[in-house]
C-alpha positions as semicolon CSV with decimal commas, in nm:
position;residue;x (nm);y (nm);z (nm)
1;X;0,000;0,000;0,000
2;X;0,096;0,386;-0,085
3;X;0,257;0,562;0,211
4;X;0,049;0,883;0,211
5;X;0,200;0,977;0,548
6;X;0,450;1,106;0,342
7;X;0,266;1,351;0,184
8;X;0,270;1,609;0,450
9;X;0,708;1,656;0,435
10;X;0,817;1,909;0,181
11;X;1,151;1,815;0,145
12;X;1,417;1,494;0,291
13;X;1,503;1,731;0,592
14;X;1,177;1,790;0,683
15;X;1,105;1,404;0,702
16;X;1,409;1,324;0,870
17;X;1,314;1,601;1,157
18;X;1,016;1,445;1,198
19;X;1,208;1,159;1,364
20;X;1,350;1,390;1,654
21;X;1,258;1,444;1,998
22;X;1,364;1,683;2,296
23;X;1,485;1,391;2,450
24;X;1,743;1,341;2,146
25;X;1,885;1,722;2,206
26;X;1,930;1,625;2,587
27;X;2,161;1,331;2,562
28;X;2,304;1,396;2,183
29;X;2,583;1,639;2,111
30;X;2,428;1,792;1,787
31;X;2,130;1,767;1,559
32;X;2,417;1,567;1,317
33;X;2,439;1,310;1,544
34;X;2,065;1,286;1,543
35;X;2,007;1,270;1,212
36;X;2,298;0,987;1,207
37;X;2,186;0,743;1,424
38;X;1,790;0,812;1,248
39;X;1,929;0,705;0,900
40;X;2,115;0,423;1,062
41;X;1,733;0,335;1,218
42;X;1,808;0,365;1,561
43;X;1,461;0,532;1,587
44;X;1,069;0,452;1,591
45;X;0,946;0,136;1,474
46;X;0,767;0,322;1,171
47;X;0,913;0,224;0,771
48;X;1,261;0,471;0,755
49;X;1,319;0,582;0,375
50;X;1,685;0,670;0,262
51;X;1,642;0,960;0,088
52;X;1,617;0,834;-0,302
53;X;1,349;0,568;-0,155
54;X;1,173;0,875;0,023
55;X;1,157;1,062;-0,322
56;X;1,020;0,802;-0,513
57;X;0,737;0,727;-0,238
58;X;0,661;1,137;-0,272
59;X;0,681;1,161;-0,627
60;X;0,408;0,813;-0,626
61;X;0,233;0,954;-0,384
62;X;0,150;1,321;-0,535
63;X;0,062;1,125;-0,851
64;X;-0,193;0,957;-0,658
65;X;-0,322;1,300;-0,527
66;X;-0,296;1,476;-0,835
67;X;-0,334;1,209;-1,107
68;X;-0,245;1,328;-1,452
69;X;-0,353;1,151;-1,767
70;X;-0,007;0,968;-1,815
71;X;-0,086;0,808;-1,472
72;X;-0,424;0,652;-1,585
73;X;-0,262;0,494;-1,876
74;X;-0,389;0,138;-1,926
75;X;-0,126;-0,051;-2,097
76;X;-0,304;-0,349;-2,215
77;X;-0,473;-0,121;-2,454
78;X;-0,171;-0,195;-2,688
79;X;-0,217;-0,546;-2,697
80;X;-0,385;-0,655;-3,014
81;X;-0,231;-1,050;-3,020
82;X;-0,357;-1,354;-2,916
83;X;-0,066;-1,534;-2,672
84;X;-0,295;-1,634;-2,396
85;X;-0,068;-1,546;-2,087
86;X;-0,033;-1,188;-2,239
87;X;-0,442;-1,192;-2,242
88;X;-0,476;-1,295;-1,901
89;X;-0,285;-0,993;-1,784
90;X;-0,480;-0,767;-2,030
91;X;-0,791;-0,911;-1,842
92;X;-0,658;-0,867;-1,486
93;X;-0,510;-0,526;-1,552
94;X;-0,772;-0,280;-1,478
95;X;-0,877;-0,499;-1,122
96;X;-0,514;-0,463;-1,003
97;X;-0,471;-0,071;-1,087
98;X;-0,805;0,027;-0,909
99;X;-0,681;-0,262;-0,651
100;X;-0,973;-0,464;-0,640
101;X;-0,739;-0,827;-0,666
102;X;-0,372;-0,808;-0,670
103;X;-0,183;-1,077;-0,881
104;X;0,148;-1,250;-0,849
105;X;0,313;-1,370;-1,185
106;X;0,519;-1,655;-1,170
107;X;0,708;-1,677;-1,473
108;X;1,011;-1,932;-1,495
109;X;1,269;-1,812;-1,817
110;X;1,557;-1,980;-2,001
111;X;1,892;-1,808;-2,073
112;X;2,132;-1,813;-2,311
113;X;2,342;-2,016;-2,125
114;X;2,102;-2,271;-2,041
115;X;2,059;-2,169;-1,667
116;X;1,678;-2,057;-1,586
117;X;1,567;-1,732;-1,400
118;X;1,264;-1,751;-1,190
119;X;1,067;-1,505;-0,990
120;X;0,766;-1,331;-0,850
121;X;0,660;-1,046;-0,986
122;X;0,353;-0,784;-0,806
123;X;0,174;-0,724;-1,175
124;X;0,009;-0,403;-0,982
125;X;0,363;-0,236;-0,792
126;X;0,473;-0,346;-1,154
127;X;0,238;-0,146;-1,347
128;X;0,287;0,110;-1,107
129;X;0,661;0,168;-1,113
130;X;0,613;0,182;-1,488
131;X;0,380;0,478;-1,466
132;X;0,624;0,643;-1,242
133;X;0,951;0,534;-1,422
134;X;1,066;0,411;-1,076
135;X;1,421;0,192;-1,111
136;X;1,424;-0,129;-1,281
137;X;1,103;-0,023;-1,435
138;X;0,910;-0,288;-1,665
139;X;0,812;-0,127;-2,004
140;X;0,481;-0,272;-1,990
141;X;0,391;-0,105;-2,369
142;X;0,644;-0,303;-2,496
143;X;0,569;-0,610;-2,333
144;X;0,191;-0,608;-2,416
145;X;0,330;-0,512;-2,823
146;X;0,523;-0,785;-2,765
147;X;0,815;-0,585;-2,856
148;X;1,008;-0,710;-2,494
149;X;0,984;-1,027;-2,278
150;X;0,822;-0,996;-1,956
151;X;1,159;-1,162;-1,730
152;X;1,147;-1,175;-1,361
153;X;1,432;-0,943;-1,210
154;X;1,663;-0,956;-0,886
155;X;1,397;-0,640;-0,726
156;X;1,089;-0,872;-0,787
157;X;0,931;-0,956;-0,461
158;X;1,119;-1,304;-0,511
159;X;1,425;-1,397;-0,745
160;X;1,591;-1,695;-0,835
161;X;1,891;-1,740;-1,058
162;X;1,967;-2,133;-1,130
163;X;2,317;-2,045;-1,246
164;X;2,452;-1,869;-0,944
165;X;2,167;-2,033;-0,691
166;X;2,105;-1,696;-0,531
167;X;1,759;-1,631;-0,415
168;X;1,624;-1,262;-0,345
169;X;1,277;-1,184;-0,133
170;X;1,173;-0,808;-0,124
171;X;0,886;-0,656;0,043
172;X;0,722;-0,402;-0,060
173;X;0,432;-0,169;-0,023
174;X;0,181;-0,444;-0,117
175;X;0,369;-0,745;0,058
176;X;0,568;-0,931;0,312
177;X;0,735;-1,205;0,210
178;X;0,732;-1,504;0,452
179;X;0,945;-1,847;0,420
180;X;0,654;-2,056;0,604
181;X;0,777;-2,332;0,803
182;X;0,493;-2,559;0,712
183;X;0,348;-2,456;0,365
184;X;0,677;-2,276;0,240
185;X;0,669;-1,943;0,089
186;X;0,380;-1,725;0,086
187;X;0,338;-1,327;0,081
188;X;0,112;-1,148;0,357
189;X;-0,078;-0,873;0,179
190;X;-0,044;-0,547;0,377
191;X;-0,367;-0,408;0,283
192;X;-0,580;-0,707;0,432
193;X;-0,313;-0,897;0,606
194;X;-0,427;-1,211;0,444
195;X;-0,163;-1,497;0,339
196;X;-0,097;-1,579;0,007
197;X;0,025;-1,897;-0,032
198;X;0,194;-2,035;-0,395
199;X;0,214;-2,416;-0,265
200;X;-0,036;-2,653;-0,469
201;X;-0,108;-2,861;-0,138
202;X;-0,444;-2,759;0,033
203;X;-0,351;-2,574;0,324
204;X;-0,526;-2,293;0,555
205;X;-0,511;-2,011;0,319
206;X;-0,580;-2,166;-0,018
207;X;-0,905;-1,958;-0,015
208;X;-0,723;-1,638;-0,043
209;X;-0,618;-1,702;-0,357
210;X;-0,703;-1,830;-0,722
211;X;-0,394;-2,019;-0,901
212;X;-0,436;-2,041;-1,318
213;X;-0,165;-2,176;-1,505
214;X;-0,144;-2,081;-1,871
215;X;0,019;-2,225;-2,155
216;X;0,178;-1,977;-2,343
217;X;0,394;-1,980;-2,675
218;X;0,584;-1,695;-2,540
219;X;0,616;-1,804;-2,193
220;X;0,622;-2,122;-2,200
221;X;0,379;-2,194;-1,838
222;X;0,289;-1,882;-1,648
223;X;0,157;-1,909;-1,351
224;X;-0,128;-1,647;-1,188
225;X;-0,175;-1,633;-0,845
226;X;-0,520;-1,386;-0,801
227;X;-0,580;-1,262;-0,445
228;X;-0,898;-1,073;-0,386
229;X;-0,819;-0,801;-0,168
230;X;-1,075;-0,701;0,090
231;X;-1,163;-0,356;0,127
232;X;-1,214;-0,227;0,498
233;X;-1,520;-0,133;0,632
């Protein structure tokens, strides 16, 4: 979910100030000091933002409040094929912008040298960081023109590279990701706190979420994990 706390802070300084206390100024030599130990996080137990993280969540976050036409952009609009994985996101697009479900992709992709690349890609935080040209940004035109492969990447919410056998797990504004001592891994879905589980075994939370596999020429087998996301009352 959006941090719109941070909409109130002008600027980085402002922000970081907004960690301070008298008590800091009574048993810290100088407001440097303060400001030290708050980027190293010795503070509250609220999210911290380094400074290029804190821009990005502003500049997200005043699109949000001031949408401009580039920011309703629906990407699937350029897809005129038929490759049924490519459909299914066209279908599920417009639910995951207006957050209504939110869908995982699992997508599993051969190299040139034979090694595989898996991951776990948020299609909405996806989607969005395209809109916003965030960092590693997907360029979800292309991919719908099928003028670029979708391929799972090391800042996906999980990453696997075969060739090197180093995994990556990232939260992120939508979700936690959890290595489940029972039913493996599974993301927790900070809007409605419910678990998402990717195992096919029947297990607790297998109502939270819809699993379609579909054959694609493109893609080989993608896999769509669709979780409903319950609005609060």
């Amino acid at each position: 979910m959006t941090d719109f706390s941070i909409a109130k802070f002008d600027n980085y300084q402002e922000y970081l100030h907004s960690f301070t206390t008298v008590e800091d100024f009574r048993y810290l030599p100088s407001y440097k000091t303060v400001t030290t130990l708050t980027k190293l996080g010795y503070r509250e137990h609220r999210s911290f933002y380094k400074e290029d993280e804190f821009q990005n969540v502003k500049k997200q976050v005043e699109q949000l409040l001031n949408p401009t036409v580039s920011a309703q952009i629906y990407y699937s609009q350029y897809f005129t094929g038929a490759d049924p994985a490519l459909w299914a996101l066209a279908e599920r697009e417009h639910l995951n912008v207006q957050q209504e479900i939110s869908t995982i992709i699992f997508l599993e992709i051969s190299g040139r040298s034979g090694f595989s690349k898996s991951g776990y890609i948020d299609f909405e935080a996806s989607l969005r960081n395209c809109r916003f040209k965030g960092p590693n940004a997907v360029d979800w035109r292309a991919v719908f023109e099928v003028r670029k492969m979708l391929q799972p990447q090391p800042s996906d919410i999980v990453f696997y590279d075969w060739r090197t056998r180093k995994i990556f797990a990232n939260d992120n504004d939508n979700y936690t990701v959890v290595a489940h001592p029972e039913h493996g891994l599974m993301f927790i879905h900070k809007g409605d706190h419910k678990n998402v589980t990717v195992t096919t075994k029947k297990n607790p939370f297998s109502s939270n979420v819809r699993r379609s596999m579909i054959k694609s020429d493109l893609y080989g087998f993608m896999i769509l994990y669709d979780h409903h996301v319950r609005k609060k009352t």
